[in-house]
N, CA, C and O atoms as a CHARMM CRD file, in Angstrom:
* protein
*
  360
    1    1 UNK  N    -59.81100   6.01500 -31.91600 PROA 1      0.00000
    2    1 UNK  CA   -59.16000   5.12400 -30.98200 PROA 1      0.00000
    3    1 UNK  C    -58.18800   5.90400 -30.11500 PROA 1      0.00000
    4    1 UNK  O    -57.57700   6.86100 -30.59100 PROA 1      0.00000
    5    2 UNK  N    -58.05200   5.57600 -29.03800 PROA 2      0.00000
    6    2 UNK  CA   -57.50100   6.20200 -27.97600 PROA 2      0.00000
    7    2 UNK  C    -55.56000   5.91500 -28.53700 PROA 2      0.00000
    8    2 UNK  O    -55.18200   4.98500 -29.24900 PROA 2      0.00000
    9    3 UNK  N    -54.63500   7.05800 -27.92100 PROA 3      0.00000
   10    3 UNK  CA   -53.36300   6.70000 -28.29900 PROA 3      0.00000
   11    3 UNK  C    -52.43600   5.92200 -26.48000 PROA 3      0.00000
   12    3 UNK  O    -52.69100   6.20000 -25.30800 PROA 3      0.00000
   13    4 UNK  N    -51.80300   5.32900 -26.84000 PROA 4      0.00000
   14    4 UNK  CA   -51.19200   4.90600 -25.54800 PROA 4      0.00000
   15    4 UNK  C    -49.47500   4.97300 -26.05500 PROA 4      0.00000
   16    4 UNK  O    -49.24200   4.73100 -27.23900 PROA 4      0.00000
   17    5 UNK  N    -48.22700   5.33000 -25.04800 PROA 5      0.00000
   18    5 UNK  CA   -47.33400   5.69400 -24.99900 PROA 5      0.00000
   19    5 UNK  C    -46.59300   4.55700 -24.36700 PROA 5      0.00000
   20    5 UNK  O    -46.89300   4.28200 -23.20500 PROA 5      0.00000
   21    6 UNK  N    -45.84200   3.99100 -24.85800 PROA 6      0.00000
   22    6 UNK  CA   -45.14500   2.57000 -24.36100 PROA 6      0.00000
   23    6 UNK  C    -43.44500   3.53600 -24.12500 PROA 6      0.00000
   24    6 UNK  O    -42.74200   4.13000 -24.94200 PROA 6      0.00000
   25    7 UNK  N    -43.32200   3.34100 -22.86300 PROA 7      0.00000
   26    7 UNK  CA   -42.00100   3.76600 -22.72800 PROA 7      0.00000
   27    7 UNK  C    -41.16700   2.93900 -21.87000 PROA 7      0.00000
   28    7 UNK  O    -41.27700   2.71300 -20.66500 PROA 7      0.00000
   29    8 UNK  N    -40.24200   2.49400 -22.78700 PROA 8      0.00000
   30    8 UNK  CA   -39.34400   1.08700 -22.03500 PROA 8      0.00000
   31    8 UNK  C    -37.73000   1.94400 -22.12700 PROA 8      0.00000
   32    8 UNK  O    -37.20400   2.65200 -22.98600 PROA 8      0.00000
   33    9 UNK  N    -37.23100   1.35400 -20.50700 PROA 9      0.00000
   34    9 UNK  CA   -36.04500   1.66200 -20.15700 PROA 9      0.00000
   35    9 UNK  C    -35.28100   0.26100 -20.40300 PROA 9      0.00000
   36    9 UNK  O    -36.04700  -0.67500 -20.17200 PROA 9      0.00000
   37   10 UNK  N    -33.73800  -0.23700 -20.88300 PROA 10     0.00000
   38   10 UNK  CA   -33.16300  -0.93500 -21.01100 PROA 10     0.00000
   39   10 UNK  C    -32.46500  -1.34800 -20.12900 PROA 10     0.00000
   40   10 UNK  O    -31.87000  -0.49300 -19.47300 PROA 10     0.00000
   41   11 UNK  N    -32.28900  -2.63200 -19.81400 PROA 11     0.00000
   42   11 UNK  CA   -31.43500  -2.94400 -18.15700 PROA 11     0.00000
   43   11 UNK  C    -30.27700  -2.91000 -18.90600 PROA 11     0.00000
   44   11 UNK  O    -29.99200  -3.33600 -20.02500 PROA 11     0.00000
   45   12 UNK  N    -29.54300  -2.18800 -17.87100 PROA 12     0.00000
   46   12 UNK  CA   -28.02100  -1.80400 -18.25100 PROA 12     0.00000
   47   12 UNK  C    -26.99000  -2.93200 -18.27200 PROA 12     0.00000
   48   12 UNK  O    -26.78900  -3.92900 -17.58000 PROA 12     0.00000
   49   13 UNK  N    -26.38800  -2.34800 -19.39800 PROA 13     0.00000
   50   13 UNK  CA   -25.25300  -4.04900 -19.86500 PROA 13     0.00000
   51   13 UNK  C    -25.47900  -4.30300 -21.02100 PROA 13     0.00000
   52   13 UNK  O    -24.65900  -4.93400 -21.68800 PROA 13     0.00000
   53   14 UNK  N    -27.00600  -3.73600 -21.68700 PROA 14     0.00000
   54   14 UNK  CA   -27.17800  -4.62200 -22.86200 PROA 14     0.00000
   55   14 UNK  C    -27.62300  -4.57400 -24.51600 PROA 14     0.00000
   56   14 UNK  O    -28.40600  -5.07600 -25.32200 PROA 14     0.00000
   57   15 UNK  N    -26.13800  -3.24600 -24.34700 PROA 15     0.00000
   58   15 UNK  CA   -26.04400  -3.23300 -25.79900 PROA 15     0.00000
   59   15 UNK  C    -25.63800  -3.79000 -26.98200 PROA 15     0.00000
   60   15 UNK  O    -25.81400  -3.43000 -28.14600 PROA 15     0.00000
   61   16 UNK  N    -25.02500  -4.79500 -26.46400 PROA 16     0.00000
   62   16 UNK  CA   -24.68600  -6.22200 -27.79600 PROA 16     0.00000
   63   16 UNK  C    -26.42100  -7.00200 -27.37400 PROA 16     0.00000
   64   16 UNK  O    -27.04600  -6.84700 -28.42300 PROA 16     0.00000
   65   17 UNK  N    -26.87900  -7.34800 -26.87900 PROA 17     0.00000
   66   17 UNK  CA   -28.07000  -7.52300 -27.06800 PROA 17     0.00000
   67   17 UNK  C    -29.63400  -6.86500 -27.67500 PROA 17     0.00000
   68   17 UNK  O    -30.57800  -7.48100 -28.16900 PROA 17     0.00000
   69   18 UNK  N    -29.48600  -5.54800 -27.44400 PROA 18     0.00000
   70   18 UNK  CA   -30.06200  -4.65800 -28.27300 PROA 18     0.00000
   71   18 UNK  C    -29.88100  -4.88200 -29.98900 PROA 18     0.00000
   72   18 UNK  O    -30.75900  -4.80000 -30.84800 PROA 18     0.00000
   73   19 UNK  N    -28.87400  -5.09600 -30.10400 PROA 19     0.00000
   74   19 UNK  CA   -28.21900  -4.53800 -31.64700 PROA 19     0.00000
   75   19 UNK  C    -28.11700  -5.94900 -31.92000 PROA 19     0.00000
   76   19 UNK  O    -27.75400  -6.06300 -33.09100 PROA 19     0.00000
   77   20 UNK  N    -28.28100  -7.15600 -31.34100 PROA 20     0.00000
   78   20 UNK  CA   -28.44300  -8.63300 -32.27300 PROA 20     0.00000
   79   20 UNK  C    -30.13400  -8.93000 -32.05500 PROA 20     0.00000
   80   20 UNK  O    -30.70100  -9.86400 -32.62300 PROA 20     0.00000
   81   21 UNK  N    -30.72300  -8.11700 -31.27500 PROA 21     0.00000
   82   21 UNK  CA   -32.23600  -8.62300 -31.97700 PROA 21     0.00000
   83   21 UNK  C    -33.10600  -7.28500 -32.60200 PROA 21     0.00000
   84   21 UNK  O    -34.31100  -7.20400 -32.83900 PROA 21     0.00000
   85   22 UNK  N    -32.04100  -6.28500 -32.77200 PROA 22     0.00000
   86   22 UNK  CA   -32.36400  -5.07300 -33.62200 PROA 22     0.00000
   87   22 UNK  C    -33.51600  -5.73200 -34.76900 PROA 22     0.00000
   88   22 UNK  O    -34.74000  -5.59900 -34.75000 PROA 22     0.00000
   89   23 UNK  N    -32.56300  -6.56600 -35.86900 PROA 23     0.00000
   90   23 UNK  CA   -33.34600  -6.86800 -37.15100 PROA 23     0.00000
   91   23 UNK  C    -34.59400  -7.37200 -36.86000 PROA 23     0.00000
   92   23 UNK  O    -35.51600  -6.83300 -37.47200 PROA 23     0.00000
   93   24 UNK  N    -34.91800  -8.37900 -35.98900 PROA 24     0.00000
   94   24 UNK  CA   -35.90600  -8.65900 -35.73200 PROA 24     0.00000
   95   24 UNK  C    -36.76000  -7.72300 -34.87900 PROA 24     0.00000
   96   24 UNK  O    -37.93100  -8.07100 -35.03300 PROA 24     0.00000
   97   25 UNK  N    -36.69300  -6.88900 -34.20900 PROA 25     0.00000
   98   25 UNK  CA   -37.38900  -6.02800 -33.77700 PROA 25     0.00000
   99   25 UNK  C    -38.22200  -4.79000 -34.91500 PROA 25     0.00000
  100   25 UNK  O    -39.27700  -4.15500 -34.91600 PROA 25     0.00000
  101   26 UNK  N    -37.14200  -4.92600 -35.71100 PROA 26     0.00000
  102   26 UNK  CA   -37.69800  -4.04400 -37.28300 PROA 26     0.00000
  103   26 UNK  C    -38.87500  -4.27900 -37.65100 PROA 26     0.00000
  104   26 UNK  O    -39.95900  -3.69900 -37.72600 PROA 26     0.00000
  105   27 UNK  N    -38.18400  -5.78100 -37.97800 PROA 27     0.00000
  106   27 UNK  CA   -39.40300  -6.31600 -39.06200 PROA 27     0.00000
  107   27 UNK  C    -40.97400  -6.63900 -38.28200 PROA 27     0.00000
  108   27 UNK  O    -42.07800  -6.99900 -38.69100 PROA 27     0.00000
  109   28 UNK  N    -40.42800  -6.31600 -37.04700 PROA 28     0.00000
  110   28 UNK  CA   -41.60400  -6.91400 -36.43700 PROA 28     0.00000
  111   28 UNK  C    -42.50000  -4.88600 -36.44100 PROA 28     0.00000
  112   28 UNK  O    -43.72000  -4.72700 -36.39100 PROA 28     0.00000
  113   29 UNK  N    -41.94000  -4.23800 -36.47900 PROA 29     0.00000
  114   29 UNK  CA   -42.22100  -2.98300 -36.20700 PROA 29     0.00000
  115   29 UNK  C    -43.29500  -2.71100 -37.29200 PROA 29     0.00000
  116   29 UNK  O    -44.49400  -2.50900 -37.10400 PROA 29     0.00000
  117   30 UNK  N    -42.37500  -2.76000 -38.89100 PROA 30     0.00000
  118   30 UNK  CA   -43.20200  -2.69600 -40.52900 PROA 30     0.00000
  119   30 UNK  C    -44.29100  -3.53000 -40.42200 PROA 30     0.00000
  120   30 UNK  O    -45.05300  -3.19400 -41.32900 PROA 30     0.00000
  121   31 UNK  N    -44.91900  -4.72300 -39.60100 PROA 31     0.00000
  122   31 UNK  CA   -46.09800  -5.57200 -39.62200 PROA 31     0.00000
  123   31 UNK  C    -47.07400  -4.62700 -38.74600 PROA 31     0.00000
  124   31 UNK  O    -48.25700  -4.96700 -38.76700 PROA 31     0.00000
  125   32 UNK  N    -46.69000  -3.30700 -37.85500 PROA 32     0.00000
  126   32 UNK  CA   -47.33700  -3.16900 -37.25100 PROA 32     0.00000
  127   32 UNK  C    -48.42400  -1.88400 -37.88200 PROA 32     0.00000
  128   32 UNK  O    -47.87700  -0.85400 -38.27400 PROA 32     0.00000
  129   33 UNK  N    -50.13000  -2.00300 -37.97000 PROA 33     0.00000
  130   33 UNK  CA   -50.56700  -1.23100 -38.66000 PROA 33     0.00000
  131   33 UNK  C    -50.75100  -0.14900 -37.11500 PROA 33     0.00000
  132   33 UNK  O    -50.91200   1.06800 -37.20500 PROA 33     0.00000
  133   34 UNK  N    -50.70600  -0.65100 -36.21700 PROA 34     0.00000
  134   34 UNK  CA   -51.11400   0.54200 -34.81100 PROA 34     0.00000
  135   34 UNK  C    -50.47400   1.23800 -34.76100 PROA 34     0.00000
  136   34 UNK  O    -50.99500   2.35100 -34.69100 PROA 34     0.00000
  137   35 UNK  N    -48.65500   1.21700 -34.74900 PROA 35     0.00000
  138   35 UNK  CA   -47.47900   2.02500 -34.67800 PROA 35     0.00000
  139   35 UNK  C    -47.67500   3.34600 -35.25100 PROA 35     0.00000
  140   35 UNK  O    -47.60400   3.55100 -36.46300 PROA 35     0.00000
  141   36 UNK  N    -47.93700   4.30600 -34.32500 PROA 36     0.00000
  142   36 UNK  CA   -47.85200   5.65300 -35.06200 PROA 36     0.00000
  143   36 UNK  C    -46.43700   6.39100 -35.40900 PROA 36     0.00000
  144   36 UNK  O    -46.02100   7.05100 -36.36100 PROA 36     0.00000
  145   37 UNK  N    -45.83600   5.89100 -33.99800 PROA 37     0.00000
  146   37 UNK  CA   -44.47600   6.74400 -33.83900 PROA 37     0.00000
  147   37 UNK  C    -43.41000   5.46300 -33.39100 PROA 37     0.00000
  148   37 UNK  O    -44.00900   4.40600 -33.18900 PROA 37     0.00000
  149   38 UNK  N    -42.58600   5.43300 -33.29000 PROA 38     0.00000
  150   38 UNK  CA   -41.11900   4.99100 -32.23100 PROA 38     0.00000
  151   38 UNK  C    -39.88300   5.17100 -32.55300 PROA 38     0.00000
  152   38 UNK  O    -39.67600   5.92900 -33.50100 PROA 38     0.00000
  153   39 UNK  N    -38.79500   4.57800 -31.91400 PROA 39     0.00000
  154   39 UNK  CA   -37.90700   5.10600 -31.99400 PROA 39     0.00000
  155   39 UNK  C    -37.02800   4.81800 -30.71400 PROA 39     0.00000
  156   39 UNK  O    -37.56600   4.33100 -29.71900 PROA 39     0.00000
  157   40 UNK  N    -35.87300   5.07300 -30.72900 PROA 40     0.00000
  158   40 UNK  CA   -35.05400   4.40200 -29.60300 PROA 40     0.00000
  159   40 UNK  C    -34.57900   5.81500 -29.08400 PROA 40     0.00000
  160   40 UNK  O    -34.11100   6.58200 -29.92600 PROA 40     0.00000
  161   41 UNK  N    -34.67200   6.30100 -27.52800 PROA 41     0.00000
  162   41 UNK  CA   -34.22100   6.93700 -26.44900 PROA 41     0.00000
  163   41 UNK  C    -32.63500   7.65100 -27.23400 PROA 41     0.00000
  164   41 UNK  O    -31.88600   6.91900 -27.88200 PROA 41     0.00000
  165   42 UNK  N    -32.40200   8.85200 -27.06500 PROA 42     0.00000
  166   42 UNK  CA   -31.34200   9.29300 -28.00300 PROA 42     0.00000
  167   42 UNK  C    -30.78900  10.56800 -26.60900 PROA 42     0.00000
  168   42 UNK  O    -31.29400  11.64100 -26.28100 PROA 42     0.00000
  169   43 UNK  N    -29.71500   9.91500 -26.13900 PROA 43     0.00000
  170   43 UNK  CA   -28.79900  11.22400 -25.56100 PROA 43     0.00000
  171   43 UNK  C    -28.71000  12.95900 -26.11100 PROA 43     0.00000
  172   43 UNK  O    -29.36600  13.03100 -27.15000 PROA 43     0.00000
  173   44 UNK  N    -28.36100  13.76700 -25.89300 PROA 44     0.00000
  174   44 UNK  CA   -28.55200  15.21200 -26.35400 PROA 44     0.00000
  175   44 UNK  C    -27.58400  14.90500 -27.50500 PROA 44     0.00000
  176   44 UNK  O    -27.75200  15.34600 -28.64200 PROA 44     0.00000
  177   45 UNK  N    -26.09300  13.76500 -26.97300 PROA 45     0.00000
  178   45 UNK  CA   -25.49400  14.25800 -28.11000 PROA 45     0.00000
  179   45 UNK  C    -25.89600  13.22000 -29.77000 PROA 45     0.00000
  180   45 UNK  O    -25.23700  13.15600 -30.80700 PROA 45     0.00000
  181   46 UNK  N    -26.91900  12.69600 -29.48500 PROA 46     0.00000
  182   46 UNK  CA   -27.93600  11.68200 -30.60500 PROA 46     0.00000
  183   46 UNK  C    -27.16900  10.18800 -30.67100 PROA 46     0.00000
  184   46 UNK  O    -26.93800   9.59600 -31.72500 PROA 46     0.00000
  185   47 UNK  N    -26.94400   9.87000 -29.79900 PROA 47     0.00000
  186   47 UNK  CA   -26.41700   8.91300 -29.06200 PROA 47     0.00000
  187   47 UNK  C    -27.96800   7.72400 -28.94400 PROA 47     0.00000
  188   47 UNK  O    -29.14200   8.09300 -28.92200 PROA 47     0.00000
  189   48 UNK  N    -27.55000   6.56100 -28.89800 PROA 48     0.00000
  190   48 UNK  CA   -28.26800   5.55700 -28.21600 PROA 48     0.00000
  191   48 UNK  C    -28.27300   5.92300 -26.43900 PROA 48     0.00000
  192   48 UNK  O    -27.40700   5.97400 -25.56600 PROA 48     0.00000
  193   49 UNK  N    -29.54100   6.10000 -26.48900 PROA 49     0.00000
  194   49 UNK  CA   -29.61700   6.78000 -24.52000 PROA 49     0.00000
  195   49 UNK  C    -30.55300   5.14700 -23.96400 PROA 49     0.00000
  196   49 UNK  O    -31.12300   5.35100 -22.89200 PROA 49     0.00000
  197   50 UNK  N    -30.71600   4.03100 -24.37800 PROA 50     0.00000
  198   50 UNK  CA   -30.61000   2.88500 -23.27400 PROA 50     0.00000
  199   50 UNK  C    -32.38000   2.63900 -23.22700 PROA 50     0.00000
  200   50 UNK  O    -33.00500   2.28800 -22.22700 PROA 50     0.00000
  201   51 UNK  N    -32.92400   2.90900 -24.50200 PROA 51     0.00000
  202   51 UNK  CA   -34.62400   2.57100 -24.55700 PROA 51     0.00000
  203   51 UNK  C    -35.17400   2.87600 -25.69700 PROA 51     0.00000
  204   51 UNK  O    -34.61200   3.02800 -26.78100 PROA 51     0.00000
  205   52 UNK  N    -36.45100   2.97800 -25.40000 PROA 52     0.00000
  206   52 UNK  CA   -37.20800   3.58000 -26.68400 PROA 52     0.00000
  207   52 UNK  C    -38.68800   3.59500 -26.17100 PROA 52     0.00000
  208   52 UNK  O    -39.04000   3.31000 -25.02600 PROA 52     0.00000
  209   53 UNK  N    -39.42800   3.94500 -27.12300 PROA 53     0.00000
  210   53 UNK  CA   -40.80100   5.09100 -26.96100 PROA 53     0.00000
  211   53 UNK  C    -41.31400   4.56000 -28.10300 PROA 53     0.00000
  212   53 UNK  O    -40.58100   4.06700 -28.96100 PROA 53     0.00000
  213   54 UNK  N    -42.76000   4.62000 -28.22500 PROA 54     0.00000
  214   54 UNK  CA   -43.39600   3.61200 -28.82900 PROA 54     0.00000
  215   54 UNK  C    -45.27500   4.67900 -28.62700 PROA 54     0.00000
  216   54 UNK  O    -45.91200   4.74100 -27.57600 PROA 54     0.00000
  217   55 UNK  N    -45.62600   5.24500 -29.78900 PROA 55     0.00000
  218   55 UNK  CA   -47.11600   5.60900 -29.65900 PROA 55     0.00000
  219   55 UNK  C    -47.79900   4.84700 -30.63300 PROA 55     0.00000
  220   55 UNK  O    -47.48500   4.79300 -31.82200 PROA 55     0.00000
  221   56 UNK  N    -48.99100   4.10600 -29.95400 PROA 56     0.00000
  222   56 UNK  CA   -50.13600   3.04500 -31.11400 PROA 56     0.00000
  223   56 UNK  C    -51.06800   3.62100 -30.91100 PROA 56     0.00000
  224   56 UNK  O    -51.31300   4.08600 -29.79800 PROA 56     0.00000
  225   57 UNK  N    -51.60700   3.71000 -31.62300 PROA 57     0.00000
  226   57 UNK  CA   -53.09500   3.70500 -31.65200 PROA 57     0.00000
  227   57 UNK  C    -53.96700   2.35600 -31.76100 PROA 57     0.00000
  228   57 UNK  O    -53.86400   1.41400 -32.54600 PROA 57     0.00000
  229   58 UNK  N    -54.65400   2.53700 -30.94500 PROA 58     0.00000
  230   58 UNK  CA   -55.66200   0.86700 -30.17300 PROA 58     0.00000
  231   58 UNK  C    -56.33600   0.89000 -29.25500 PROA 58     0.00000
  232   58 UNK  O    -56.09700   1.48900 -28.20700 PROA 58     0.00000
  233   59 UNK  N    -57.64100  -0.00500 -29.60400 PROA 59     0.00000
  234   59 UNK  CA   -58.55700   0.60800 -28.95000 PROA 59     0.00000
  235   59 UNK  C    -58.61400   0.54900 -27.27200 PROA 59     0.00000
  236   59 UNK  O    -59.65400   0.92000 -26.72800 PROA 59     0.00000
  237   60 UNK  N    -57.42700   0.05400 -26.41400 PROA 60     0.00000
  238   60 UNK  CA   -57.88000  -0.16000 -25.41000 PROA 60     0.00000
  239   60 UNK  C    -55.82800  -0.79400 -24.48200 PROA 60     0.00000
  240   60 UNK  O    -54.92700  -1.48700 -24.95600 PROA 60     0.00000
  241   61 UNK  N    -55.95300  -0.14100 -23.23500 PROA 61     0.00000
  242   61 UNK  CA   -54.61500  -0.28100 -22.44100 PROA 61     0.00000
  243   61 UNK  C    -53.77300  -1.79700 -23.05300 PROA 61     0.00000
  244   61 UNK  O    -52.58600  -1.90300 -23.36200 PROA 61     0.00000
  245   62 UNK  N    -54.95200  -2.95200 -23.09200 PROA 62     0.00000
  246   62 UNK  CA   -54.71500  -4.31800 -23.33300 PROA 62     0.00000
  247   62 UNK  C    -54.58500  -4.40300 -24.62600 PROA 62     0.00000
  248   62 UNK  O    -54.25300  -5.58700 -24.68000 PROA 62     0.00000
  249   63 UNK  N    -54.59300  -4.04400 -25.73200 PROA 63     0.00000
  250   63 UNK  CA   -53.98000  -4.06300 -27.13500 PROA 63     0.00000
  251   63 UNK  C    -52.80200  -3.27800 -26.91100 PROA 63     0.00000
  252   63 UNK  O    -51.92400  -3.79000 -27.60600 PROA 63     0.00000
  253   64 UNK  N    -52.17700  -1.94200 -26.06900 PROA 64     0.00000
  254   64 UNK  CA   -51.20500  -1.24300 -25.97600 PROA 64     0.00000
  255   64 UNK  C    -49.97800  -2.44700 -25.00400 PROA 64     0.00000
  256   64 UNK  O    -48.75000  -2.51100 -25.05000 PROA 64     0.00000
  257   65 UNK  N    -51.13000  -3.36100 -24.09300 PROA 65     0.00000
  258   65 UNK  CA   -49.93100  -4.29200 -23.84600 PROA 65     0.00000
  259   65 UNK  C    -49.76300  -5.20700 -24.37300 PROA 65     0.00000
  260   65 UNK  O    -48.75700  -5.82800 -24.02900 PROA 65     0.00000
  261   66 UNK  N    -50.49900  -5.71500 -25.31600 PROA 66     0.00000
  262   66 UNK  CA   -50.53600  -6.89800 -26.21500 PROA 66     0.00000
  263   66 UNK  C    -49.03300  -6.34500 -27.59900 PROA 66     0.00000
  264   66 UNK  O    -48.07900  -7.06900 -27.88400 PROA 66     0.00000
  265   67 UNK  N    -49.26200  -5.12500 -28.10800 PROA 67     0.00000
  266   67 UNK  CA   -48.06100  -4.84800 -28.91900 PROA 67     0.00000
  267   67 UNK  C    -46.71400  -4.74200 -28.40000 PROA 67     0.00000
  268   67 UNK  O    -45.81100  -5.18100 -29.11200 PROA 67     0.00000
  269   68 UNK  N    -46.38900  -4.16400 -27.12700 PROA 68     0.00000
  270   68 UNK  CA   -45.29500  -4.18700 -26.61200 PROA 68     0.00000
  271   68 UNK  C    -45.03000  -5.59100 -25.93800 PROA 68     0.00000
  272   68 UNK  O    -43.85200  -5.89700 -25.75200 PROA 68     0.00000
  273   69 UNK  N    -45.82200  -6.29200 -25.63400 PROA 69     0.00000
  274   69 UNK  CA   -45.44800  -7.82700 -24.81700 PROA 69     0.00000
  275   69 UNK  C    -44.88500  -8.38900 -26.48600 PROA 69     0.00000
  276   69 UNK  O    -43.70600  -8.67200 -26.70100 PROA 69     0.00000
  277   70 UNK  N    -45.77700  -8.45400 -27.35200 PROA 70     0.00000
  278   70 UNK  CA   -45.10900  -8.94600 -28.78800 PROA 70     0.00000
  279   70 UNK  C    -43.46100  -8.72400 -29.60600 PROA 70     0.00000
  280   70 UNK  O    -42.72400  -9.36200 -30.35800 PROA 70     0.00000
  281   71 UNK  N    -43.48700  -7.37300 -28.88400 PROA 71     0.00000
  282   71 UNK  CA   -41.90300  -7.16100 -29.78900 PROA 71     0.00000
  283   71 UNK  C    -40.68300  -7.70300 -28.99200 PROA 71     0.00000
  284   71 UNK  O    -40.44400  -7.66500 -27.78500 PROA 71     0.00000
  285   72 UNK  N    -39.90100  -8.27900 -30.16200 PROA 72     0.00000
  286   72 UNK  CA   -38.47400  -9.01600 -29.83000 PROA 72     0.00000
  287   72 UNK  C    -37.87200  -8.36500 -28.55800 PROA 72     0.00000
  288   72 UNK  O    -37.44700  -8.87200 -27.52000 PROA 72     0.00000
  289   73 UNK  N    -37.92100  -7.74600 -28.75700 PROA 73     0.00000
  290   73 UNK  CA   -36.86900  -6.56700 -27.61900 PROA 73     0.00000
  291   73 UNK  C    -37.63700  -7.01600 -26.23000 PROA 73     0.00000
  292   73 UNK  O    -36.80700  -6.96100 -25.32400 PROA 73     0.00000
  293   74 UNK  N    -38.71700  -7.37200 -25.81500 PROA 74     0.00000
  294   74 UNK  CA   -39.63000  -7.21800 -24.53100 PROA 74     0.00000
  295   74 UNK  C    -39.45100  -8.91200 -24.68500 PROA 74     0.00000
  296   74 UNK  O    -39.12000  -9.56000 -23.69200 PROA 74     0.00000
  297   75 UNK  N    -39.64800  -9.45600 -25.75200 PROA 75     0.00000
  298   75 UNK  CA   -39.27400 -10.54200 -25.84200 PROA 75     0.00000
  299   75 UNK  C    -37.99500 -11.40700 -25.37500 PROA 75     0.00000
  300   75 UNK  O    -37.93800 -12.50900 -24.82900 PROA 75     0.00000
  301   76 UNK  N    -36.98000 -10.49700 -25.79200 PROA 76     0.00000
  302   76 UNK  CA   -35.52900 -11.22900 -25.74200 PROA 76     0.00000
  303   76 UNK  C    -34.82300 -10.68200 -23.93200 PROA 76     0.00000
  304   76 UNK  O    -33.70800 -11.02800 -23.54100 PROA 76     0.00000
  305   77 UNK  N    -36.05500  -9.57700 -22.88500 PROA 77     0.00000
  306   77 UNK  CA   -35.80700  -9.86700 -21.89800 PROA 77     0.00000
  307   77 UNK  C    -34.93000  -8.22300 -21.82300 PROA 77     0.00000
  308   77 UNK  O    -34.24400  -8.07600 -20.81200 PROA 77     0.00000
  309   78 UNK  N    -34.94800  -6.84200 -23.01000 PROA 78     0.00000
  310   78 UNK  CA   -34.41800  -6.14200 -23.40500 PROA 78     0.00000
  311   78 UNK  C    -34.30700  -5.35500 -22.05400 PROA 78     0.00000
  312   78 UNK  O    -33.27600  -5.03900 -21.46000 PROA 78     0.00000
  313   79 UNK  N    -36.16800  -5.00900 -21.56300 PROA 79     0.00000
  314   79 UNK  CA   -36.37000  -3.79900 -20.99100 PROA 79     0.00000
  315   79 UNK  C    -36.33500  -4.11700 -19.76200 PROA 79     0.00000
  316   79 UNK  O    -36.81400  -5.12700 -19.24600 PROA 79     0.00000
  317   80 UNK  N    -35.58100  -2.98300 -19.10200 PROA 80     0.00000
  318   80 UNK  CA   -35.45900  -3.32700 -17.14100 PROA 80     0.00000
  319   80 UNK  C    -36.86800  -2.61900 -16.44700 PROA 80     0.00000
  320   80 UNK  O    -37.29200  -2.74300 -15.29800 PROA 80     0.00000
  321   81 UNK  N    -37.46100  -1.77700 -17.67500 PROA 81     0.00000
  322   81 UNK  CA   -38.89700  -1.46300 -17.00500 PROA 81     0.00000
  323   81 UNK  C    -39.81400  -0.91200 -18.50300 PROA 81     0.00000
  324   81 UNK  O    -39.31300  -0.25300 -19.41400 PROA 81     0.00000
  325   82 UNK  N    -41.07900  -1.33300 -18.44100 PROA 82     0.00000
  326   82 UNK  CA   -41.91200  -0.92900 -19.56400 PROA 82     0.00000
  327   82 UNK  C    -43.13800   0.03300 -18.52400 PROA 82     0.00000
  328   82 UNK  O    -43.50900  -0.20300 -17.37500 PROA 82     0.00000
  329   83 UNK  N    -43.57500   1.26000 -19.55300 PROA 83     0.00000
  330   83 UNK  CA   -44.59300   1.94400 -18.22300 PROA 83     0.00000
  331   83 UNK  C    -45.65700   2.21400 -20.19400 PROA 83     0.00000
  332   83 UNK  O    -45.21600   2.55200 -21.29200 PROA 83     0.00000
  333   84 UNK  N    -46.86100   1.90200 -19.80100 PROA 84     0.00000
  334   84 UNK  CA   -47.77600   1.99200 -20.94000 PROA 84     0.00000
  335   84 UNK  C    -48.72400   2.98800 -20.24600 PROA 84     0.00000
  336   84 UNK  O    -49.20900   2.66600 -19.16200 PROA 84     0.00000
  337   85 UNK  N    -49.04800   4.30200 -20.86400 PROA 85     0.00000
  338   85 UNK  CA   -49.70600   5.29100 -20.42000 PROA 85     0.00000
  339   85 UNK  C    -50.77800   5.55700 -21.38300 PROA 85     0.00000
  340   85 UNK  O    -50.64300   5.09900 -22.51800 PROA 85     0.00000
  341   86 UNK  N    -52.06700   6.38900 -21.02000 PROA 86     0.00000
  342   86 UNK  CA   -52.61600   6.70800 -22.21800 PROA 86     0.00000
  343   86 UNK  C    -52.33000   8.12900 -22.50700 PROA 86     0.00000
  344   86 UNK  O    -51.58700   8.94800 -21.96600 PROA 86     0.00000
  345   87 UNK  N    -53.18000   8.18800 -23.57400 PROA 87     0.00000
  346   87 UNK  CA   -52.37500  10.07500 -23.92300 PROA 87     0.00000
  347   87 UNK  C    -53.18300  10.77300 -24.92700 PROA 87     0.00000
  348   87 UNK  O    -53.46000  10.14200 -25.94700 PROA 87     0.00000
  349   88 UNK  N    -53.50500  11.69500 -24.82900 PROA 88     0.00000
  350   88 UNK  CA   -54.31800  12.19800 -26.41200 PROA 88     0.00000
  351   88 UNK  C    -53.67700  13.42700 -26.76000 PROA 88     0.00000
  352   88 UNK  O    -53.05500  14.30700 -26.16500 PROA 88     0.00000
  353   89 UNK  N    -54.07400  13.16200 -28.03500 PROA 89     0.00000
  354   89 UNK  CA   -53.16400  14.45100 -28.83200 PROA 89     0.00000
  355   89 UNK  C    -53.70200  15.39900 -28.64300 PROA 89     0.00000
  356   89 UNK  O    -54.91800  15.51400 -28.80100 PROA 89     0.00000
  357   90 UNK  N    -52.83000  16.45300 -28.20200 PROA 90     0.00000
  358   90 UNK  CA   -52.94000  18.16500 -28.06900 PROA 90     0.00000
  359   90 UNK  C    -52.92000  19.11100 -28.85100 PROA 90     0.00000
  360   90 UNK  O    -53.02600  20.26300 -28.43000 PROA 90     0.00000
């Protein structure tokens, strides 16, 4: 199955919103069997840097937007831009 790269930027302002639908964004993460990788955008100095990055494996662009349209965070209105790419491992 092909891998696709979900990379969402956060509209600025909204880190008490980030961190109250955190838990639910978790749990929604552990249900996911596609999730290879993610993780939230980290400044040099390992800081919260205002996003996160997201690799699934699935068979097709429309399951890569079907998982990111699903999570709380895209849900609760988190990201000021989502860009879903495909990608294969090197």
């Amino acid at each position: 199955m092909p891998l696709y790269l979900c990379y969402c930027i956060d509209r600025p302002g909204t880190d008490a919103l980030r961190n109250s639908v955190r838990p639910e964004h978790m749990a929604y993460l552990e249900t996911r069997d596609e999730l290879v990788l993610g993780g939230a955008k980290q400044s040099e100095e390992g800081e919260s840097g205002g996003g996160s990055a997201f690799l699934v494996n699935v068979p097709d662009r429309a399951a890569a937007l079907a998982f990111i349209n699903g999570d709380p965070f895209t849900k609760a209105d988190l990201f000021d831009s989502i860009t879903v790419t495909r990608v294969r491992k090197g």
